[in-house]
C-alpha positions, 0 to 999 in steps of 0.5 A: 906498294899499289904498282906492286900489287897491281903489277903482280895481283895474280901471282899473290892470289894464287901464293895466297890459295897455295898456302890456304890449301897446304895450310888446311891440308896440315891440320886435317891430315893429322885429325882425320888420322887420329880420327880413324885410328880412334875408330879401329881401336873402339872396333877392337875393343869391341870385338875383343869384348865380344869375343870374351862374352862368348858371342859372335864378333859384329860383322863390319860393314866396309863397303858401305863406309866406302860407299858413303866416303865416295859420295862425299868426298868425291864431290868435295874435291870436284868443287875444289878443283873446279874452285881452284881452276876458276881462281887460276883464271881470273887470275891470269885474266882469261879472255874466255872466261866465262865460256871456260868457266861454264864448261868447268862448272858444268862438267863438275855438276855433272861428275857430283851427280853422278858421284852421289847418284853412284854411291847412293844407289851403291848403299840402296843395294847393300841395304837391300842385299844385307836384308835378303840375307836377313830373310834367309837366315831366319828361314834357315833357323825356322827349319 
C-alpha cells in the first residue's frame, strides 16, 4: 500500500479533486435551480398582484443583478482555476514551480481586480443613472 501511494501520489490527488469539484457541482447546480426558479415565481406573484390592485408592475432591474453576479462569480472561479492549476503542479512536481505559481496567482489578482473594480463601477452608474431618471420624473410631474 505505502509503494502504492507513493508511487501514484499525484494521480490520486487529482482523482481526489476531480470528485471533490463534480461532487459539489452536484449539489450546487440543482439548488441554485431551485433558487432561481423560487425567485421568478415570488416575481410573478408579485406582478401578477400588482396588476390586480391596479398599479404599475415594479420595474426589474436585470442589469444590476448582472452586474453583481459578475462581480462575484467571476473571481470565484479565478481562484478555483488558479487553485486547481497550482494543485496540477504540485502534483506533477514541477520544477518551476514557484515561478509558475507566482505568474498564476498574479495574473488571477489581477483579473479579480479588475472584475470587481468592473462590476463595481458598472452598479455606481446604474445607481447614478436610475436617480437622473428619478430627477426628471419628478420634474416632468412638477410641470
Amino acid at each position: 500500500m505505502q509503494a502504492l501511494l507513493e508511487k501514484h501520489s499525484s494521480e490520486l490527488v487529482i482523482l481526489a479533486l476531480a470528485v471533490l469539484i463534480l461532487g459539489t457541482l452536484v449539489v450546487l447546480v440543482p439548488q441554485l435551480l431551485r433558487a432561481q426558479q423560487r425567485t421568478q415565481e415570488q416575481r410573478h406573484t408579485e406582478r401578477m398582484k400588482a396588476l390586480e390592485q391596479g398599479m404599475p408592475a415594479p420595474p426589474i432591474d436585470d442589469r444590476a443583478r448582472a452586474a453583481g453576479r459578475t462581480a462575484s462569480l467571476v473571481p470565484m472561479v479565478v481562484v478555483i482555476s488558479a487553485g486547481t492549476v497550482t494543485c496540477f503542479l504540485v502534483a506533477y512536481r514541477s520544477e518551476s514551480l514557484f515561478a509558475v505559481a507566482i505568474a498564476i496567482w498574479s495574473v488571477a489578482g489581477v483579473v479579480c481586480l479588475a472584475a470587481i473594480t468592473g462590476g463595481v463601477a458598472l452598479l455606481g452608474r446604474l445607481t447614478q443613472s436610475d436617480e437622473e431618471k428619478d430627477e426628471e420624473a419628478r420634474e416632468a410631474a412638477r410641470d
